[in-house]
C-alpha positions in Angstrom: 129.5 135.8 101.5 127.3 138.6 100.7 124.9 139.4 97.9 121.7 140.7 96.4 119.5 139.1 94.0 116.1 139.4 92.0 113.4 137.1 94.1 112.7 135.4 91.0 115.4 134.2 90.2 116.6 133.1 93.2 113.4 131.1 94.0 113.3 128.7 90.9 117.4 128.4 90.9 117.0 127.1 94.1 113.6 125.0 93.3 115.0 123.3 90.4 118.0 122.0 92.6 116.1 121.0 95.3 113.6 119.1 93.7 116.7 116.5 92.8 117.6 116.6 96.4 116.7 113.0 98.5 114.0 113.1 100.8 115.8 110.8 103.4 119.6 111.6 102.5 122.1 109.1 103.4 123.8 112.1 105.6 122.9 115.4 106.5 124.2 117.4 104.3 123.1 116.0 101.1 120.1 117.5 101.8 121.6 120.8 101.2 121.9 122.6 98.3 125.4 125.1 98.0 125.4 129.0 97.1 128.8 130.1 95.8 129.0 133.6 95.3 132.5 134.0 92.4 132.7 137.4 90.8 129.6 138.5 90.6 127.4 135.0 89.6 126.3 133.1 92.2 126.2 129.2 91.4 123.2 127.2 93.1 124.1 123.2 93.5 123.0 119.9 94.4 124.0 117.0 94.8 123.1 113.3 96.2 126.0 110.8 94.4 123.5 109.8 91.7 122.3 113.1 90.5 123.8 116.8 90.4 122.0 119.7 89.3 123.8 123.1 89.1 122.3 126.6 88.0 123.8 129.9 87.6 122.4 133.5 88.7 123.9 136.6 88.1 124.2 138.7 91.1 125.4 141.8 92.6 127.4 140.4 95.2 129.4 142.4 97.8 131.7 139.7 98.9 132.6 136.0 97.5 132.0 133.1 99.7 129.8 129.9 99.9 127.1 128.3 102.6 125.3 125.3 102.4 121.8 125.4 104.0 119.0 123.3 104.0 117.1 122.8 100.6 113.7 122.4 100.8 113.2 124.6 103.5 115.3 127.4 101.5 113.1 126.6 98.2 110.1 127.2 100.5 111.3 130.3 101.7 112.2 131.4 98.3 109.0 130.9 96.5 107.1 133.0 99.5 108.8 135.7 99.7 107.7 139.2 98.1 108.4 140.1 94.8 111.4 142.8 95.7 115.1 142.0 95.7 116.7 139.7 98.4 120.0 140.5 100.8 121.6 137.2 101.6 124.7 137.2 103.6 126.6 134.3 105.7 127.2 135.6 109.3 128.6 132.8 111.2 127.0 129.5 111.4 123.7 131.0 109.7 122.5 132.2 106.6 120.4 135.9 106.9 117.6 136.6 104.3 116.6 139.8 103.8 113.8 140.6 101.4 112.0 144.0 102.2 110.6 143.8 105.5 111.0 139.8 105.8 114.0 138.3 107.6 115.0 134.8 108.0 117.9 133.4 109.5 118.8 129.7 108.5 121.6 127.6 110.0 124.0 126.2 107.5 125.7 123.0 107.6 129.6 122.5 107.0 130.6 123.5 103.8 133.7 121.6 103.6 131.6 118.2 104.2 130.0 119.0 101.0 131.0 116.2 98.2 132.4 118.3 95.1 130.3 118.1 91.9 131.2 115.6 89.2 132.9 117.1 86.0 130.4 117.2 82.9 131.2 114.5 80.4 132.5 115.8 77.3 130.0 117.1 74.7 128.3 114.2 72.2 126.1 116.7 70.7 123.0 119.1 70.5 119.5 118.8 70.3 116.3 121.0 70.4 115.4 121.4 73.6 111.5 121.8 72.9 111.8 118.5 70.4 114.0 117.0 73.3 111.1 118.0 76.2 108.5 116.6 73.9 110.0 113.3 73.3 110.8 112.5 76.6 107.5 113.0 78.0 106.0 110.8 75.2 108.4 108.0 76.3 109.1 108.4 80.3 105.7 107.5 80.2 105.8 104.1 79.6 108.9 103.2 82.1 108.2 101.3 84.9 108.2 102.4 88.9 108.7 99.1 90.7 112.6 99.9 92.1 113.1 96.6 92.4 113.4 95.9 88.4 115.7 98.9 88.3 116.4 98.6 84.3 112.5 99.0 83.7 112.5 102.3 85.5 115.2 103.7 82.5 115.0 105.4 79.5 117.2 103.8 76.8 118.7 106.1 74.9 120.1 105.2 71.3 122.4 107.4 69.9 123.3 106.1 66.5 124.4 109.2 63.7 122.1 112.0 63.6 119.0 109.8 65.0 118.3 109.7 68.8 116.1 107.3 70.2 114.1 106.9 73.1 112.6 103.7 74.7 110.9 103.1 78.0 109.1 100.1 79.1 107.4 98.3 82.3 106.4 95.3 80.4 102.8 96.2 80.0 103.5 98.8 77.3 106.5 100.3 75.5 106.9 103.9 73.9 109.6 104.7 71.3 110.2 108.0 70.1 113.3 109.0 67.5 114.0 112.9 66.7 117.2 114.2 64.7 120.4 116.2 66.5 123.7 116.9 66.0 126.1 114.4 67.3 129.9 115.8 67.2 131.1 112.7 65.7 128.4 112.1 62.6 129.2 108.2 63.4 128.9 108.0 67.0 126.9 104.7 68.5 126.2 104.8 71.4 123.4 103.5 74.0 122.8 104.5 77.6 120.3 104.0 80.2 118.9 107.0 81.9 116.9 106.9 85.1 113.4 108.1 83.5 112.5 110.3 86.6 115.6 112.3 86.5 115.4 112.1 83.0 112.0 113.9 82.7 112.4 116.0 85.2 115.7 118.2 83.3 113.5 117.7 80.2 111.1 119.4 81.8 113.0 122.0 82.8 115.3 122.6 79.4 112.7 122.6 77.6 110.7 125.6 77.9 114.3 127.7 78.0 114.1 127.2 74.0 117.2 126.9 72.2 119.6 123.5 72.2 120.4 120.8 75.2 124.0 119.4 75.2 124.0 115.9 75.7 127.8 114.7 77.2 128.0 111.3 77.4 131.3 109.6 77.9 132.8 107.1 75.3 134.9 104.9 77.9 137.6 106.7 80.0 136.9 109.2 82.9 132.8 109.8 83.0 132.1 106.5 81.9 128.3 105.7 83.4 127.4 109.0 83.2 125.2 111.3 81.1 124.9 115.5 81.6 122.4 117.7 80.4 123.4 121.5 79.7 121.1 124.1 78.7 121.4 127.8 79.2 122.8 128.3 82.7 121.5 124.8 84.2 123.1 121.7 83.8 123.2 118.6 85.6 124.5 114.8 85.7 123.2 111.8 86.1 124.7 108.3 86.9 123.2 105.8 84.7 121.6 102.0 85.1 123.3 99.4 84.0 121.4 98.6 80.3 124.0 95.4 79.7 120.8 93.0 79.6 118.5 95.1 78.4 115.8 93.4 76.2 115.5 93.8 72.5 112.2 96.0 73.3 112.5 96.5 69.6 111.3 93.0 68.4 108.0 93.7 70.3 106.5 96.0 67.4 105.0 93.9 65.3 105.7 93.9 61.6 102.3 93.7 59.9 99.0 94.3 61.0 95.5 92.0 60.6 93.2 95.1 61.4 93.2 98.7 61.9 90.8 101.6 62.9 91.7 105.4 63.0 89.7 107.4 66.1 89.6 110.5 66.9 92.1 111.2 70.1 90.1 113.5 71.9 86.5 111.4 71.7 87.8 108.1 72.8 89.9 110.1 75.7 86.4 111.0 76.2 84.7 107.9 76.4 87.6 105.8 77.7 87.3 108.0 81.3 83.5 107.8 81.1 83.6 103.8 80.8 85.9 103.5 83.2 84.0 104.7 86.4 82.6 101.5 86.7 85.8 99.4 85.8 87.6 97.7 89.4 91.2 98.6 89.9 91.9 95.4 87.8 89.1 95.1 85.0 89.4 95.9 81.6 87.7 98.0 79.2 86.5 96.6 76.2 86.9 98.3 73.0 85.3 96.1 70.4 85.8 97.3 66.2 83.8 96.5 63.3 82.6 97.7 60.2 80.2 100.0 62.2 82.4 101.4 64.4 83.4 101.3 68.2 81.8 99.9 71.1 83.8 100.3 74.9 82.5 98.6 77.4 83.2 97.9 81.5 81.9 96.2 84.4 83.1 96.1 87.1 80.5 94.0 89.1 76.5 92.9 88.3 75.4 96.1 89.1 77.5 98.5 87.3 78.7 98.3 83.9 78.8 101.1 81.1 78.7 100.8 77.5 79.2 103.6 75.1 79.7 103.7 71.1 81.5 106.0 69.1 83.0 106.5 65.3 85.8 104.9 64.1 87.1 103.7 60.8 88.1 100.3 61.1 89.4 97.9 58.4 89.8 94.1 59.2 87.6 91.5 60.5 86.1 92.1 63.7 87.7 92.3 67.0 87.1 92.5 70.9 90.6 93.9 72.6 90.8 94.5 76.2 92.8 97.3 77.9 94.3 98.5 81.4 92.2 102.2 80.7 95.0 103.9 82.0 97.7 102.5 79.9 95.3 103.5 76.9 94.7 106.6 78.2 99.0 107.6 79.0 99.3 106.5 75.5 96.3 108.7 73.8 97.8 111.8 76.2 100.9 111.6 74.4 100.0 111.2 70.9 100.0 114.8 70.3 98.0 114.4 67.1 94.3 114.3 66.1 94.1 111.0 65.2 95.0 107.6 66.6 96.1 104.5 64.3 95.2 101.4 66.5 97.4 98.4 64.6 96.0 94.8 65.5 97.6 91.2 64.7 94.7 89.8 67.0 93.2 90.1 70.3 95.7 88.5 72.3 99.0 90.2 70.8 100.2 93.7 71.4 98.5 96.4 69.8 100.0 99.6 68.5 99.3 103.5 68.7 100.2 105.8 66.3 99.7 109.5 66.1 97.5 110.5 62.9 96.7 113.2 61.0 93.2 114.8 60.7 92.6 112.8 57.1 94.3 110.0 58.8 97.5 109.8 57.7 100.2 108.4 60.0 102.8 110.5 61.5 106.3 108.6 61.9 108.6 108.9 64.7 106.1 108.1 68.3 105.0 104.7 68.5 103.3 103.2 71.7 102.8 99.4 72.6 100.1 98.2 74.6 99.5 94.7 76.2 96.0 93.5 76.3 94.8 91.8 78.6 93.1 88.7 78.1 89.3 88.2 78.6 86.3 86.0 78.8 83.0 87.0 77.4 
């Protein structure tokens, strides 16, 4: 194998597959990411039995051939090398790098102990990879972390005729986000569970290439517990969690409201970080609404505790709510919008966020649950 290609592209083919890579691999070489060089495009690929991640470069290659070297170290190499073109040839049991008057020379591990990639699932539609990018980062958000209650660290996806829904939660809050795309079978129903980490991070990465994601999915048969993202020359798989039991997160929205206040996103942001200097790892702010306004409040012992009062329009009878501040703030970050709609039943029930409008005008489609947490005054 021998071959030439731009540094740039080479480093972030090779940094998008190894950030999928495991730290601690089960063996060796799944800690490696593959370069196959076939006529001229040179195919970067990882792989750990849960998640594969594939992108293509096109090259000027001299000879065909593939190596397997280590993939963090090569991704580190990559992104510090100068900005000239980079000679890469396999010469025995090691890998030469070339890139004007740089050389490295990496060992490479056995090719043919390499698993083989898992086919892509057939197509179940198309969606806008910037709307797709967007959504998921609104709603990875709110899924949970502790790998021990693996179905709270999904994102289920709903796939029901031209509306795809997303919902994440860790039991403390719960984010639901629903976009349009084009299914291939206008009445397809369909739900999966997606790890949220590997979830975000192709979002991330599809996103900003513009133009439309393939989502495969399979419908029973051969793929079945998978999910694949394609988008311009990357794609990659995913296994997914097993959603059988997965609560009816739906029911948690409530139907009607008691009280409500509209607030500007960026001035209780603002406020909320201010307060919450002097909150301990497990108080609550206070935001208390009436008639006048907004009041949030912390303390975390005698001697320090932080008030501050702001604008808000609030309709309803007055109300103290209390608030992990960092749930509130994830939820403000991802409001994208002006305005937030808080939506009360009472103090000790879930409240809801809503994006708004500058005149205050709710904007349908992002809606994030929040748990209070129950206090004493």
């Amino acid at each position: 194998m021998k071959f030439r290609v731009e540094r740039d592209a080479l480093a972030d083919a090779v940094a998008w597959t190894a950030k999928s890579l495991p730290s601690r691999p089960s063996v060796p070489v799944l800690a490696g990411v593959m370069l196959r060089v076939t006529d001229g495009v040179l195919q970067v690929s990882g792989f750990d039995y849960e998640v594969s991640s594939q992108v293509s470069v096109d090259v000027q290659g001299d000879s065909d051939g593939a190596a397997l070297v280590s993939g963090r170290l090569l991704a580190e190499i990559t992104k510090a090398l100068p900005a000239k073109p980079v000679d890469i040839a396999a010469v025995g049991p090691h890998l030469e790098l070339v890139c004007g008057s740089a050389r490295f020379t990496l060992p490479t591990m056995p090719v043919e102990d390499y698993p083989s990639l898992p086919d892509m699932p057939a197509s179940a539609g198309t969606v806008d990879a910037a709307a797709f990018a967007a959504a998921v980062s609104q709603v990875a958000v709110a899924a949970g972390r502790d790998e021990t209650l693996p179905m709270m660290t999904g994102v289920r996806l709903e796939l029901t005729g031209t509306t795809l829904a997303m919902l994440a939660t860790d039991r403390y809050r719960l984010a639901m986000r629903e976009i349009e795309w084009s299914p291939e079978d206008p009445e397809i129903s369909i739900n999966a569970l997606v790890p949220a980490k590997t979830l975000n991070d192709t979002a991330k990465t599809l996103g900003p290439l513009g133009g439309q994601v393939t989502l495969a999915l399979a419908q029973g048969g051969a793929g079945e517990g998978m999910i694949g993202f394609a988008g311009g020359t990357r794609r990659t798989t995913s296994r997914l969690l097993d959603g059988a039991n997965y609560p009816p997160v739906r029911s948690l929205f409530p139907a009607t409201h008691n009280a409500q206040a509209r607030v500007s996103v960026s001035a209780l942001q603002e406020v909320t970080r201010r307060v919450a200097l002097v909150a301990e790892r497990t108080t609550p702010i206070l935001l208390s609404f009436s008639e006048d306004g907004l009041v949030v409040e912390a303390g975390g012992t005698e001697e320090a505790r932080a008030s501050e009062a702001m604008d808000a329009t609030f309709t309803g009878e007055a109300l103290t709510i209390g608030f992990n501040p960092q749930y509130l703030l994830d939820g403000l970050n991802q409001l994208n919008a002006p305005t937030a709609v808080l939506s009360f039943v009472d103090a000790f029930k879930p409240a809801v966020l809503s994006p708004a409008s500058e005149d205050g005008e709710i904007i349908t489609g992002y809606r994030y649950l929040i748990m209070p947490i129950r206090v004493t005054r």
